[in-house]
N, C-alpha and C positions, 0 to 999 in steps of 0.2 A: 740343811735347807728344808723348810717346809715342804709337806708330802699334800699337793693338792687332789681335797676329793669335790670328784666332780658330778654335777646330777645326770646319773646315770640312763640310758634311753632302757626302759622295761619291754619294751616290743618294738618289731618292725617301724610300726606307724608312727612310732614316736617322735616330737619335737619338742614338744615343751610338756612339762610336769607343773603340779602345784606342791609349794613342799607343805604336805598336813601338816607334820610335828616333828620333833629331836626328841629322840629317845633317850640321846647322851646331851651333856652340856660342854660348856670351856670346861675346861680344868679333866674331865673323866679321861680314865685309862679305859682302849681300845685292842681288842685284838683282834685278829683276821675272824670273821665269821660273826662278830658279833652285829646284833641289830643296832645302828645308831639314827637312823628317821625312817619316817613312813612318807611315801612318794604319790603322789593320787596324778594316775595317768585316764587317758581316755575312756578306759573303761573301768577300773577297779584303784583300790586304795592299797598301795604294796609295802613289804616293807626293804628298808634296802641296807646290806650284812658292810660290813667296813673290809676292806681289802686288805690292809696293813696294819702294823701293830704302832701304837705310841698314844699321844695325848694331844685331846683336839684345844688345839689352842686358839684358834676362830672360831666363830662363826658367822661366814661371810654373806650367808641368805637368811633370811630371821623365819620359822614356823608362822604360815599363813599365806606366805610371799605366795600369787598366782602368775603363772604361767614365766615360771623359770625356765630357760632355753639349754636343750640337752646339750652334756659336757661343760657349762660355764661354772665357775667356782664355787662352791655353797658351804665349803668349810676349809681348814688348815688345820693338817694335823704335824704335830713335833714329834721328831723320831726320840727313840730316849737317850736322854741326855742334854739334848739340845734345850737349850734356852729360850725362854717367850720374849726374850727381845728380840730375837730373829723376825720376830713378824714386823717388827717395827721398820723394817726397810722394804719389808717383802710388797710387791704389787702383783696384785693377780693376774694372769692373761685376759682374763672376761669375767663380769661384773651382769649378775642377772638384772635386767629392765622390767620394770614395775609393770605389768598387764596394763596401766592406763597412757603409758606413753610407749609401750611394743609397737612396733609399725605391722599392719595386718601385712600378710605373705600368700600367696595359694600354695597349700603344698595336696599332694597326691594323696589320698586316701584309701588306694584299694586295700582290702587284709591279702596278707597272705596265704598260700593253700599248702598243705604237707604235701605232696606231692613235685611242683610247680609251682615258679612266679611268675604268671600269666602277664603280659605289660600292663602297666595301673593305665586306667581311664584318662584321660586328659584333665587337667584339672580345669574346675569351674570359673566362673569367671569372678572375682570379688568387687564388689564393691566398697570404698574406703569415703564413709561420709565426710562432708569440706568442713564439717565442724562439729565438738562434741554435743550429742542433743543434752539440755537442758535438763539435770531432773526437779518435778515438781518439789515444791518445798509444803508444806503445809501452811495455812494461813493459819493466825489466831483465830479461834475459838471468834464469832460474832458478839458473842455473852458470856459473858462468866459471874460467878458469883461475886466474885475477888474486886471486882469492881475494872479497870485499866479501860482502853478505846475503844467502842463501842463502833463496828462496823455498818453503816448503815445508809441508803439514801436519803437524801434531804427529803422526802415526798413518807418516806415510812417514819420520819423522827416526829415529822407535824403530824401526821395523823397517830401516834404514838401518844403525842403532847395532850390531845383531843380523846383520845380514848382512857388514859390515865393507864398505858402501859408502860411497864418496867422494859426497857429494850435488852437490857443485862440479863434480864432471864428468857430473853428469845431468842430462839437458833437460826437463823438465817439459811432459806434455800437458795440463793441466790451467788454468783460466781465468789468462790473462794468463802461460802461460807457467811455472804451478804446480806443483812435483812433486806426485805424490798416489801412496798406495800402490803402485797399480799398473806405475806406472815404475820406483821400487824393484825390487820382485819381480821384475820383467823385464832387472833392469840384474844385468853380470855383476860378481862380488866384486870390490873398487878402484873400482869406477866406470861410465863406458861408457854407449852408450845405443844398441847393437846389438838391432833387432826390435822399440825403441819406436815408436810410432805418433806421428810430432811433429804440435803442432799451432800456428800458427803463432799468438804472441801477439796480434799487431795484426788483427784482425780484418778489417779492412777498409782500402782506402784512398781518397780521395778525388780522384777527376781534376773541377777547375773547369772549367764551365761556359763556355766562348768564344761570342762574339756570334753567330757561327752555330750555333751549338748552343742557344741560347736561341730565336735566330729561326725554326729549322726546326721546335722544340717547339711554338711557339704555332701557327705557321701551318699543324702538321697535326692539333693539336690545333682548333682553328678549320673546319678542312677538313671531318672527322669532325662534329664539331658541326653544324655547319648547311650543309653542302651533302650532298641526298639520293646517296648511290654505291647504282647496281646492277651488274651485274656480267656480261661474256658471253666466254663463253669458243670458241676455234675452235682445231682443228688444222689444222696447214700440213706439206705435205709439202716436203721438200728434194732432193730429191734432183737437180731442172732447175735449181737455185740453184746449188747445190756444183759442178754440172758448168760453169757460163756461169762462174763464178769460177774455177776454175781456168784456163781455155781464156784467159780475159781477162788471169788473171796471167802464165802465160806468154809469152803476148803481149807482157805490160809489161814482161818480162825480156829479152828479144830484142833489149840494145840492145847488143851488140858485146861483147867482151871486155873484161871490168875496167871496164864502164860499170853504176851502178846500176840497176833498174829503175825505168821510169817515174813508177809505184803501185806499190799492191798492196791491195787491197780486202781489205776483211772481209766477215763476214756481215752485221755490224751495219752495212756502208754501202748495202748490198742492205735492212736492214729502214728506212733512215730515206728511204731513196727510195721504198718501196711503200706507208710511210705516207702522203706528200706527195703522190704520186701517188693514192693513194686519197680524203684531203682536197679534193685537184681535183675528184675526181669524185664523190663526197659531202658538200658544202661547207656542208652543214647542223651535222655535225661540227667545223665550224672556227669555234665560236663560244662567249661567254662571257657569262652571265647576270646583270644588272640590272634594278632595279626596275621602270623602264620602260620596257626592250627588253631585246630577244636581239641582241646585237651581233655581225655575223657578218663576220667578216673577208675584207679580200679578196686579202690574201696568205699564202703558206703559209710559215708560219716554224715548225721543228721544233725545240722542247727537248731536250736528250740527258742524262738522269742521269748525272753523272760521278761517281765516291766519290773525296772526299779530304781530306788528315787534319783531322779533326774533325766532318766531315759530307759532306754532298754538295752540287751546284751544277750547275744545267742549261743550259750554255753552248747555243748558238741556229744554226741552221744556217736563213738565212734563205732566202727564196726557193727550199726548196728542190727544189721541184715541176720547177723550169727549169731545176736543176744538172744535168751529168752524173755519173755513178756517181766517177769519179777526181775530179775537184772535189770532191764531197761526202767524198770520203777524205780530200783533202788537208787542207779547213777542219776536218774534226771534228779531226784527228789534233793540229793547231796549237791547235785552243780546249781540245783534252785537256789537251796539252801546259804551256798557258797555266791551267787550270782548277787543277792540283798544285801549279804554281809560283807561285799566290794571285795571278798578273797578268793578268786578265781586266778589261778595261773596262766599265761600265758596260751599255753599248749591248750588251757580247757577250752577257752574263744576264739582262737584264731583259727583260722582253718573251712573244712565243711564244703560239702558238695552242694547242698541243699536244704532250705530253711523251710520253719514252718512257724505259719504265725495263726495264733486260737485265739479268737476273742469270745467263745463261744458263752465262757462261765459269765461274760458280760451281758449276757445275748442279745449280741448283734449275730443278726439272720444271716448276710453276706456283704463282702467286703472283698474290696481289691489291694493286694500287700505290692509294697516296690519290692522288686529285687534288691538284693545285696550283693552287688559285685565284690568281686569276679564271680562268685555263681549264678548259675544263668537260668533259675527257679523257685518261686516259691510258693506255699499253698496253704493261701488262706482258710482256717476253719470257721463254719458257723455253729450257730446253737442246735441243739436237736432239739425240734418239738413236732407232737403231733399234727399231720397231715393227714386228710382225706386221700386216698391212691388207690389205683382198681389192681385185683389181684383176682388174675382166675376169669374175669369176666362180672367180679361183682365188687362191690367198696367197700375200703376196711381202714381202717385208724393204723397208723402205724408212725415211728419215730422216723423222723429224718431230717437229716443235715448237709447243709448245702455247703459246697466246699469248691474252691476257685484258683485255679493254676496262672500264674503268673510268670510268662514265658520271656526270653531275651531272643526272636526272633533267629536270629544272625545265629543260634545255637541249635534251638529246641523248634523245629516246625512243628506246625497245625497238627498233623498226623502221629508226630511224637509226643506233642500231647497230650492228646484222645487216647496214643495209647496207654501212655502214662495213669490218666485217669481212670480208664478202664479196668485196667490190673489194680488200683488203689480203692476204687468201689469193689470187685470181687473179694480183695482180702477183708475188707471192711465186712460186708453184709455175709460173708463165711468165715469167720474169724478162725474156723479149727484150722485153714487150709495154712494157716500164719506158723502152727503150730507143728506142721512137718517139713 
């Protein structure tokens, strides 16, 4: 009897997958561990090993199919021996539904935490529109050279007639690409469309929806909803940061001639140590709310907002209170790295006490981030730029960057986050103290 494989759930959150591609075809010989498709779930593009040994003799989901529903059939394999008429009687249990006729569902979005599974959020409310919206289509071309129907009002064709224009060589700003007086008028005698205003038929166009892009909607959608955010904001001076980084990176350069350096730090590897460092030391902060506790964690795992194409994804830099500065470079640089090229595992995303979201290299000055539940913090970075600030009793230029704590109320009080920010400016603006 045929061995059905079924599309596998890659994480917790899982319900539905896209299937990218088939590695193997009908007819290939399979054996346990081999790759035979790539799975693209909510947050990364996976690829997924075959459990059993024989030959795929279907395949019942075709490479491209979206939003395949976890465990439903996506191939048959024949054990050896067995014959491909077997399938000719075979029916499958479940038969994946096309993305355009799936009936929308709410399902629950929280991640999971290593630790603890905290209760997920309630889920949001969906909405299921009474019909599907229309998409624009493009209209012909107003003119063309090629000669065919000539888009045009009655009121622009006479004054066209009058002027001795070619309507075929005039572009129409007018809906869907329509001459209307006014482009006449502007057009010069024969034709042309020198100092028209174009406007571009198709109004719009439509980029679908990817499973991370559904998923990051609901669950900050969700966030908003029913987790209380307040908000506290602190400036940090840079200017002991900038200098310990430098001093450090040449440091890491000094390996010989024609040898690369060691590192090379960021600022961002200076701001995910003075969080974790500050976590340590305010470990009230390092906790996520359920119904019948405050679960507080007792290791410091730091989320890193990564942007990539289609969303974003907070690869996890765990322990990392007890990394050193070059360490915590090396891993973020590799789960970067890994976060673009959609090969991130599991274990590398899911999880995390505490996010951090930089927009600084953008710079923007300050910004408010939503939490990610279940954790019940996150902190926005800005850009650092020169500020006027009094030191001493007199004024002096110095770097600073404003940075904004984004609290879950029901968690993280006022006081616990002042202190939080407190100990995160100190390591910030005394970077060595990071360093013992």
């Amino acid at each position: 009897m045929p061995i059905e494989i079924l599309m596998p759930a890659l994480s917790p959150t899982m319900t539905e997958g896209n299937l990218a591609k088939w590695v193997k075809k009908e007819g290939d010989k399979v054996k346990s561990g081999d790759i035979i498709a790539e799975i693209e779930t909510d947050k990364a593009t996976m690829e997924v090993e075959a459990v059993d040994e024989g030959v795929i003799g279907k395949i019942m989901v075709q490479e491209g199919t979206q939003a395949v529903a976890v465990n439903s059939v996506i191939a048959l394999l024949l054990e050896e021996g067995e014959d491909k008429k077997a399938l000719d009687s075979y029916k499958p249990k479940a038969a994946a539904a096309p993305v355009a006729e799936k009936k929308v569902e709410a399902v629950a979005a929280a991640a999971p935490v290593a630790q603890a599974a905290p209760k997920a959020l309630a889920p949001a409310p969906v909405f299921v529109p009474a019909a599907p919206v229309a998409m624009p289509v493009a209209a012909p071309m107003a003119a063309s050279s090629g000669g065919g129907r000539v888009f045009a009002s009655p009121l622009a064709k006479r004054v066209a007639a009058q002027k001795g224009v070619d309507l075929r060589m005039v572009k129409g700003s007018g809906p869907k690409g329509r001459i209307v007086r006014h482009d006449v008028e502007h057009a010069p005698a024969g034709g042309g469309s020198r100092g028209v205003v174009m406007r571009n038929p198709v109004e719009y166009s439509a980029v679908p929806n990817n499973n991370m892009r559904k998923v990051i909607a609901k669950r900050l959608l969700e966030s908003k909803q029913y987790v209380p955010h307040f908000y506290l904001t602190i400036d940090c001076e840079l200017d002991a940061l900038l200098e310990a980084r430098e001093h450090l990176n040449e440091a890491a350069a000094d390996t010989g001639e024609g040898n690369p350096p060691r590192y090379k730090l960021s600022v961002n590897d200076f701001i995910i140590k003075a969080v974790a460092m500050a976590l340590r030391k305010v470990p009230e902060a390092n906790a996520t709310w359920t119904d019948e506790a405050i679960l507080r964690y007792n290791n410091v795992d730091v989320s890193v907002a990564v942007a990539i194409d289609g969303g974003l994804i907070t690869p996890i830099v765990r322990n990392a209170d007890q990394k050193d500065l070059p360490t915590i470079s090396g891993e973020m640089k590799t789960l970067a790295a890994k976060a673009r090229a959609g090969k991130l595992q599991p274990e590398e995303f899911q999880g995390g006490g505490f996010s951090i979201s930089n927009l600084g290299m953008y710079g923007i000055k300050h910004f408010n981030a939503i939490i990610n539940p279940p954790q019940s913090a996150i902190l926005a970075i800005g850009t650092g730029e020169e500020r006027v600030v009094v030191k001493d009793g007199e004024f002096a230029v110095s770097q600073v960057m404003t940075v904004t704590l984004s609290s879950d109320h029901r968690v993280v009080d006022g006081a616990v986050g002042a202190n939080f920010l407190a100990a995160f400016k100190r390591y910030i603006e005394a970077p060595v103290t990071m360093l013992v």
